[in-house]
ZALO-643024 format. One record per residue (C-alpha): residue in one letter; z, y, x. Coordinates in steps of 0.02 Angstrom, whole numbers, plus 32768, in hexadecimal, padded with zeros to 4 digits. Example, Ala and Ser with C-alpha at 12.3 -4.5 7.8 and 13.67 -1.06 7.14 Angstrom:
2
A81867F1F8267;S81657FCB82AC;
***
This chain:
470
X550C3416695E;X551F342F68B0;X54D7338E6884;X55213327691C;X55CB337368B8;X558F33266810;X5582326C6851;X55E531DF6828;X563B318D68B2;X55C630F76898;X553D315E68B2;X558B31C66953;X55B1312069A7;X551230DA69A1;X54A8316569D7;X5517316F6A7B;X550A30D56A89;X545830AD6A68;X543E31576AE2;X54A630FB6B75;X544A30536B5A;X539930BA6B69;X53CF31066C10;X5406305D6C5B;X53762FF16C2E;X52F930886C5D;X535530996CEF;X53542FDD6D1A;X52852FE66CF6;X5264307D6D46;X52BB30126DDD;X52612F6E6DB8;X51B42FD86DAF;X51D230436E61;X52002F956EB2;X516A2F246E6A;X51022FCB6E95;X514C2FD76F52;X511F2F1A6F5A;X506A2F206F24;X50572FA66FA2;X50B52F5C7025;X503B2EA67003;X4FA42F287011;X4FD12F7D70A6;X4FED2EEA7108;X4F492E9170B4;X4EF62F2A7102;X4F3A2F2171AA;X4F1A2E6571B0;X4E5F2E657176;X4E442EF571F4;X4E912EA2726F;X4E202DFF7248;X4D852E667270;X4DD92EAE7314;X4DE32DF67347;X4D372DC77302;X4CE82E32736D;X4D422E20740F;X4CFB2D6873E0;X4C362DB573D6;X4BCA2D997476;X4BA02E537447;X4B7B2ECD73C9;X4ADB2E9C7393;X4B102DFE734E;X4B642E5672D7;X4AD92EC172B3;X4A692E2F728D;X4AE62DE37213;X4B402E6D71A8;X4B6C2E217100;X4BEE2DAD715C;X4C4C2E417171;X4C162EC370D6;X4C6E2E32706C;X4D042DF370D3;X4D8C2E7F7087;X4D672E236FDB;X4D8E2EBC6F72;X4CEE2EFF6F23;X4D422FAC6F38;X4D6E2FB76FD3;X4D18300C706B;X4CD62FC87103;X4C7D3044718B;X4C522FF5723D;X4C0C305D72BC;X4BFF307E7378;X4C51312473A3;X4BF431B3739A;X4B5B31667345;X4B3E3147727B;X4B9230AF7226;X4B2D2FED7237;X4B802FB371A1;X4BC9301C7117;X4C0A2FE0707E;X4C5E3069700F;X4C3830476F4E;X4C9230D96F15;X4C5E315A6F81;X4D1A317F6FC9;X4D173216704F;X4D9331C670DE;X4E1A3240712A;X4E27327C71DB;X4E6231EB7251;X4E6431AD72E1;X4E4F3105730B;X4ECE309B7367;X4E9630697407;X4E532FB07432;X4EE92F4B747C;X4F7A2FB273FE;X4F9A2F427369;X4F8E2F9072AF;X50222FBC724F;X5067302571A3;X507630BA7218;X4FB730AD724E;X4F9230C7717F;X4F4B31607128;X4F673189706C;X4EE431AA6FFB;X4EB231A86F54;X4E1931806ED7;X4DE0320D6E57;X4E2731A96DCD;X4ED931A96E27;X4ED530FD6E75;X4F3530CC6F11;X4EC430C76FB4;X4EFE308F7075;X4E8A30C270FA;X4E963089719C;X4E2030A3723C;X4E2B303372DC;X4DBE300F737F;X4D842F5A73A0;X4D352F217453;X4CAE2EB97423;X4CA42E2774A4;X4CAC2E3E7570;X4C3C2EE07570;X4CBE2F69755A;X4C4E2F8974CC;X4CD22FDC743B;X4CA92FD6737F;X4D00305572FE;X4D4E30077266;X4D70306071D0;X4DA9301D713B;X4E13303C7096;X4E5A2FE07017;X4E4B30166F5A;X4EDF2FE66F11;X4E7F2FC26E61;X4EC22F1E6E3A;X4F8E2F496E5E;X4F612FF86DE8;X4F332F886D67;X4FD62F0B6D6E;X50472FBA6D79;X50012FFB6D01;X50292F4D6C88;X50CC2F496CD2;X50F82FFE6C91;X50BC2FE46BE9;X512A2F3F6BF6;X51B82F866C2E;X51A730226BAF;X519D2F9F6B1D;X52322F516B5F;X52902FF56B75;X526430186AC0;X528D2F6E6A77;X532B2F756AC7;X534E301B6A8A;X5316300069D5;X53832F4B69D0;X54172FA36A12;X540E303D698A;X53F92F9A6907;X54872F326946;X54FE2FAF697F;X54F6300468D9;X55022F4F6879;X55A52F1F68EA;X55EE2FCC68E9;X55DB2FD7681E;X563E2F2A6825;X56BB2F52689B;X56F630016856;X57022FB667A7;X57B42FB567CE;X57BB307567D7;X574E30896706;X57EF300D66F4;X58703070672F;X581E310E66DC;X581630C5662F;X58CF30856641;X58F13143668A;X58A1318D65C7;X5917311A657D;X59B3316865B5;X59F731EB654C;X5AAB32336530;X5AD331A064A4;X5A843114651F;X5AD5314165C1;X5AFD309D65D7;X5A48306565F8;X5A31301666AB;X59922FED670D;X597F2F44673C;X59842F1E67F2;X59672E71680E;X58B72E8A67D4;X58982F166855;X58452F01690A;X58B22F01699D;X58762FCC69AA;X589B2FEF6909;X594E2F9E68DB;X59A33031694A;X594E30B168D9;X5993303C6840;X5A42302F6877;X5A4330D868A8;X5A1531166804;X5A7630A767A2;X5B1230F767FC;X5AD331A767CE;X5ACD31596720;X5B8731106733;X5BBD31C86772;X5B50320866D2;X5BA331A0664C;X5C5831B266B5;X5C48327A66AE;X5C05327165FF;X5C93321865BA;X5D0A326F6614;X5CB6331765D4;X5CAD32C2651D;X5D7232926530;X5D8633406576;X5D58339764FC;X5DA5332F6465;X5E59334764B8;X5E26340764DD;X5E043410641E;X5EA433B263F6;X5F0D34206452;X5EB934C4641C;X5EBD34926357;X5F85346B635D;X5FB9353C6389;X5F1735846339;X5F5535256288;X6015355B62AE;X5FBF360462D0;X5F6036096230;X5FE535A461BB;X6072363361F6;X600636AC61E7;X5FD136816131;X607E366260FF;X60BE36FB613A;X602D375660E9;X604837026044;X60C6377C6006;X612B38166030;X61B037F760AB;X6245385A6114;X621C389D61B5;X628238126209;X621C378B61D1;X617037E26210;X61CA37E462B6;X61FE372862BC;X614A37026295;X60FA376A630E;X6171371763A0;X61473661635D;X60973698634E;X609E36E56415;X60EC3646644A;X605835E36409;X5FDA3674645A;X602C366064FB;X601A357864FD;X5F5D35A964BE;X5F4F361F656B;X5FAD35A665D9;X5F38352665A2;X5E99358E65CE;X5ED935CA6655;X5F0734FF6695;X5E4F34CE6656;X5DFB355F66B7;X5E5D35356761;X5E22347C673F;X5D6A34AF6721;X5D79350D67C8;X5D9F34866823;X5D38340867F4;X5CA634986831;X5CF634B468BE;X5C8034B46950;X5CD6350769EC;X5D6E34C46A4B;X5E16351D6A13;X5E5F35996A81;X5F0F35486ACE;X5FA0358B6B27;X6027354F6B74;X60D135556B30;X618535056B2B;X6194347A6ABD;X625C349D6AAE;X623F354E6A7F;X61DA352C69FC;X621F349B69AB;X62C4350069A9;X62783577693E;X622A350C68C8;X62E234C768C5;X63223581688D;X62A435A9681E;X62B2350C67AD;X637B34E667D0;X63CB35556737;X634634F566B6;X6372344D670A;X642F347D66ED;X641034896636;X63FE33D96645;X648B33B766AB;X63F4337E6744;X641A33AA67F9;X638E33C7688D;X63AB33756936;X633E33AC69C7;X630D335E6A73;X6272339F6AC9;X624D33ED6B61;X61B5342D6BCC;X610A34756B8A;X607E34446B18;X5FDE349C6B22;X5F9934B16A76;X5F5E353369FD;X6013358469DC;X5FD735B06932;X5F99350D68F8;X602334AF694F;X609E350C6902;X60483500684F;X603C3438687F;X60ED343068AC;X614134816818;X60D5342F6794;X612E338C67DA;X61CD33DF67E1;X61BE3426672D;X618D337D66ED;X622533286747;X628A33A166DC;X623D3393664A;X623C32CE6639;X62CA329566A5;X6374325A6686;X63F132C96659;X647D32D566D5;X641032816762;X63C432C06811;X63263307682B;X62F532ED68F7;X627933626938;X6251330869E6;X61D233216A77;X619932C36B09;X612832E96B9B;X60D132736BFC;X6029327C6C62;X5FBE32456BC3;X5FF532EE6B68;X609233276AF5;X60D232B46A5C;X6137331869D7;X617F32AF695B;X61EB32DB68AD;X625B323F6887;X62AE324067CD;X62FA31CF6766;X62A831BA66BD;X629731456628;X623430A56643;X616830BA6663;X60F03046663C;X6061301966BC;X5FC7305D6652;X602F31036636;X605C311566FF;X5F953100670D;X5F5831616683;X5FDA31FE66BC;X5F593253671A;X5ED3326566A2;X5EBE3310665D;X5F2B333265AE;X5F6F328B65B4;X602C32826582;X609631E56545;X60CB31CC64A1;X615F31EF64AD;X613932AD64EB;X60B432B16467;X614C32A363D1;X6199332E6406;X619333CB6420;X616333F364D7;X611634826542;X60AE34066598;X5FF434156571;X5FD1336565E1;X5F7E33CB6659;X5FFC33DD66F8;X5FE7332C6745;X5F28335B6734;X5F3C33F56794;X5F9033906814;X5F23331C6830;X5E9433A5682C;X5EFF340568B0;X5F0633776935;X5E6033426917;X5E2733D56967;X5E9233D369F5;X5E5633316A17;X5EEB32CE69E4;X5F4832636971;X5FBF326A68F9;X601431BF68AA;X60863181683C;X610430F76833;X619D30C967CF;X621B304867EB;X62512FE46751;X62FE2FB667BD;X6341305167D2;X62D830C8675B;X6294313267CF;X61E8318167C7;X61A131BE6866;X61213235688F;X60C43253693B;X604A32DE6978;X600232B36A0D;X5FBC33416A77;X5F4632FA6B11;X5F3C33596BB1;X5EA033CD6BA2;X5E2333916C1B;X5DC734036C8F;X5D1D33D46CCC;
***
């Protein structure tokens, strides 16, 4: 086992196969060798029956037995084969002609009466001390019109047919080992050939490292059995190089945003430790430096709740719940900020949702939070939902300054913000939109987002599906 284990595929192939070709051809010749071997026997049988029956007719042609008698070597020689054995006799008394050059000892018979023709049935199996074949066969014969009855007994050494069986199985064993030793040469010459694609695709494989992710094996090149192994790995590369660079971009905005309140954290900290100052001023500094300690745990705390959905493995546990009710209280909690800003919510929803109520809700007012943050001052902010068979659509409508098409795409992506946002002080750490995205990804939905250059509104949709029971 332990070597089968250290074979090359080459090398596995072509011993299975070599093994499957070696029991078909020695099953084919052990075939072709019973049938030639059933037809020499058959042709001896019958040779037997028919020279015996010869001498049944021979005699009923005699005038009587005595002619016989007088000339015997017309029938010691008429069976042709020098091995074979002749033995005539009258019943009862010892045998007038007896040929039997090898000295064979006949079995018990008895002979088929005069008038009953000879066939396989009437034969006895023997054999020869040195393992050869021999038909015996014993018969009555009235000699003439004197009711006068002559025993025959004769066999037939199969000598000659031994010999051509025996050729034909060293024949057919040469063949069977030819056949065998080509197919172990050929198999293993095509099979080297034809998985030269695979040493390819290995080699290219030991080229790929984290600075050449962009390496691709070449499918054109590759058999018909091969190119789905190619494309598939080539899209495990894609999702390789896609997750890398997302985890390389990852972590340089993670940096950026860490560095900004850890060097506000150090450079107050320094300042304030430079020299001797009132009580007051310790206390202004340790608020500043607990606003900055409070972004850096929102942001962890954002990155984590990403990181944990992206592993996320089971299906989230959903509830059913009115749409109205909830909306309405994301429309309390948010409506003495939006005043601030002169903004006003408008509601219209009714019916349920089934969803995580957690998640939803953290989905939800991230897009309400955002529609205060960047909107209009001394616009509307509409919180709406809609229920149809397909699932439950809430969408947050706000008017806001113009938005270019690569920044309405780009939104999404984890601590993106626009330029604008990015000039001025903001609580945003680019990480909400993420979350929401994150959120309906694993409820199995979708979450878009479209603004309308004619009136300035930018609209946001969650789409919850109907959960589907199998």
């Amino acid at each position: 086992m332990n070597i089968w284990k250290s074979l090359g595929l080459t090398h596995r192939v072509t011993i299975l196969f070599a093994l499957l070709v070696f029991l078909i051809t020695s099953s084919l010749g052990a075939y072709l060798y019973s049938s030639a071997r059933q037809a020499l026997e058959m042709r001896a049988d019958y040779t037997l029956i028919g020279r015996v029956e010869h001498f049944r007719n021979l005699f009923h042609d005699l005038y009587n037995i005595r002619q016989m008698e007088e000339r015997p070597a017309l029938f010691e020689s008429m069976l042709g084969n020098e091995q074979d054995v002749r033995i005539f006799r009258r019943q009862g008394e010892t045998p007038f002609i007896q040929v039997n050059p090898g000295d064979l000892q006949a079995p018990s018979m008895v002979p088929v009466a005069t008038g009953i023709p000879l066939k396989l049935d009437s034969l006895h199996e023997g054999e020869r001390s040195d393992g050869v074949r021999v038909r015996w066969v014993s018969a009555l014969a009235e000699v003439g019109n004197h009711n006068d009855t002559v025993e025959i007994t004769a066999a037939y050494v199969m000598n000659q047919e031994s010999k051509v069986l025996s050729g034909y199985l060293l024949r057919v064993i040469g063949a069977v080992t030819l056949t065998v030793g080509l197919t172990i040469v050929l198999s293993f010459m095509l099979l080297k050939h034809g998985l030269k694609t695979l040493s390819v695709i290995g080699d290219r494989a030991g080229e790929i490292t984290p600075e050449n992710l962009s390496a691709r094996l070449s499918v054109e090149d590759a058999p018909a059995e091969l190119r789905k192994l190619a494309h598939a790995f080539n899209a495990m590369l894609d999702r390789l190089e896609a997750g890398f660079e997302h985890l390389s971009q990852f972590s340089a905005d993670l940096a950026h945003e860490i560095r900004t309140p850890v060097n506000i954290l150090m450079g107050q900290t320094q300042v304030t430790l430079g020299q001797l100052r009132p009580a007051e001023e310790y206390e202004q500094v340790l608020e500043s430096n607990l606003e900055e300690l409070t972004r850096l745990s929102r942001i962890i705390e954002n990155i984590l709740f990403l990181a944990n959905m992206d592993h996320a493995t089971t299906v989230v546990d959903r509830v059913d719940f009115s749409v109205e009710e909830e909306l309405g209280r994301v429309r309390d909690y948010f409506e003495g900020i939006a005043e601030e800003r002169n903004m006003r919510f408008q509601l219209e929803a009714s019916g349920t949702v089934n969803a995580n109520l957690t998640m939803w809700r953290r989905a939800v007012n991230n897009l309400a939070i955002n529609a205060v943050r960047y909107g209009k001052p001394d616009t509307s902010i509409s919180l709406h939902a809609r229920t149809d068979d397909s699932g439950t659509t809430i969408t947050v409508k706000n008017q806001c300054d113009a938005i270019s098409q690569d920044h309405l795409d780009s939104m999404f992506n984890r601590f993106y913000r626009g330029d604008k946002s990015r000039s001025e002080f903001t609580e945003s750490n680019g990480l909400g939109l993420a979350i929401v995205k994150a959120i309906m990804t694993l409820h199995g939905g979708s979450v878009t987002a479209l603004y309308s250059s004619q009136d300035g509104e930018i609209r946001f949709a969650l789409h919850f599906p109907v959960l589907k029971t199998i």
